[in-house]
C-alpha positions as CSV (number, residue, x, y, z in Angstrom):
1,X,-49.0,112.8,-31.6
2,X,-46.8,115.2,-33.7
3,X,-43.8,113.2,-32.8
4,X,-45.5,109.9,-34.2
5,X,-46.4,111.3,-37.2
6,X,-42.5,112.2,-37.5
7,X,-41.8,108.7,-37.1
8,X,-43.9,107.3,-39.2
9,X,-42.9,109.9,-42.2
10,X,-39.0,108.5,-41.0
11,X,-39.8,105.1,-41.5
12,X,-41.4,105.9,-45.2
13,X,-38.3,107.9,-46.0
14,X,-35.9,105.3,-44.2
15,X,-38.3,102.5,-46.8
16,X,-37.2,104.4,-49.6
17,X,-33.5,104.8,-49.1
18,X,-33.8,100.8,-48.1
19,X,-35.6,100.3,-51.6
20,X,-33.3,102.6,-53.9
21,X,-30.1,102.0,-52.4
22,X,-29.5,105.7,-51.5
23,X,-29.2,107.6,-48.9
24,X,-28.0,111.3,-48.3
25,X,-25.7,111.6,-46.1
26,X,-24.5,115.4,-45.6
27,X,-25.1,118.8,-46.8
28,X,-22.0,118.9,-48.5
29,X,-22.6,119.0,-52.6
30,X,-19.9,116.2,-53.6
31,X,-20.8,113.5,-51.0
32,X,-24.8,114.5,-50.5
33,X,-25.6,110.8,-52.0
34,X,-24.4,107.7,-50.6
35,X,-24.8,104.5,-53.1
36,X,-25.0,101.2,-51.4
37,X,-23.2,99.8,-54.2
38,X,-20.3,102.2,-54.6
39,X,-20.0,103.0,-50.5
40,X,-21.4,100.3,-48.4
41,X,-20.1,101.9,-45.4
42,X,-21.2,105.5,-45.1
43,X,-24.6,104.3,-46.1
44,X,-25.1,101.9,-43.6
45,X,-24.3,104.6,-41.1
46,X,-26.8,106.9,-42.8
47,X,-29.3,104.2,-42.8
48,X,-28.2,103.8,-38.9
49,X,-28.2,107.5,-38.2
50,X,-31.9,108.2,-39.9
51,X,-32.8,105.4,-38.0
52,X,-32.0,106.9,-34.7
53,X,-32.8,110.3,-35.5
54,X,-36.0,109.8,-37.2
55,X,-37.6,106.8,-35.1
56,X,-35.6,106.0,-32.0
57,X,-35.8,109.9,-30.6
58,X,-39.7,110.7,-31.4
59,X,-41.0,107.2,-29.6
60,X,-38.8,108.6,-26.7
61,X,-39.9,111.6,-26.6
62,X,-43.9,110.4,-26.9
63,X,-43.2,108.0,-24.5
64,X,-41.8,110.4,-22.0
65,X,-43.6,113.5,-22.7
């Protein structure tokens, strides 16, 4: 149940980043935030990479558990 709740909070973050156009991307201080705008690249593989992370490994893991 934990790991669906998880999901769900992904997908409202993953909405969010969709909406605004930014995504963070790293811990590092001068490329934290990706803008769609300026870097359409790098924050489509954010986007990607929440994605997976966020939604694709929690359904796994409810479905298998």
């Amino acid at each position: 149940m934990m790991m669906l709740v998880f999901a769900a909070f992904a997908m409202l973050l993953i909405g969010l980043e969709l909406f605004t156009g930014c995504a963070m991307l790293g811990w590092a201080a001068d490329k934290m935030v990706v803008e769609r705008e300026k870097s359409p690249g790098p924050y489509w593989f954010a986007i990607t990479l929440h994605t997976i992370v966020g939604i694709g490994f929690p359904i796994l893991f409810a479905i298998y558990s």
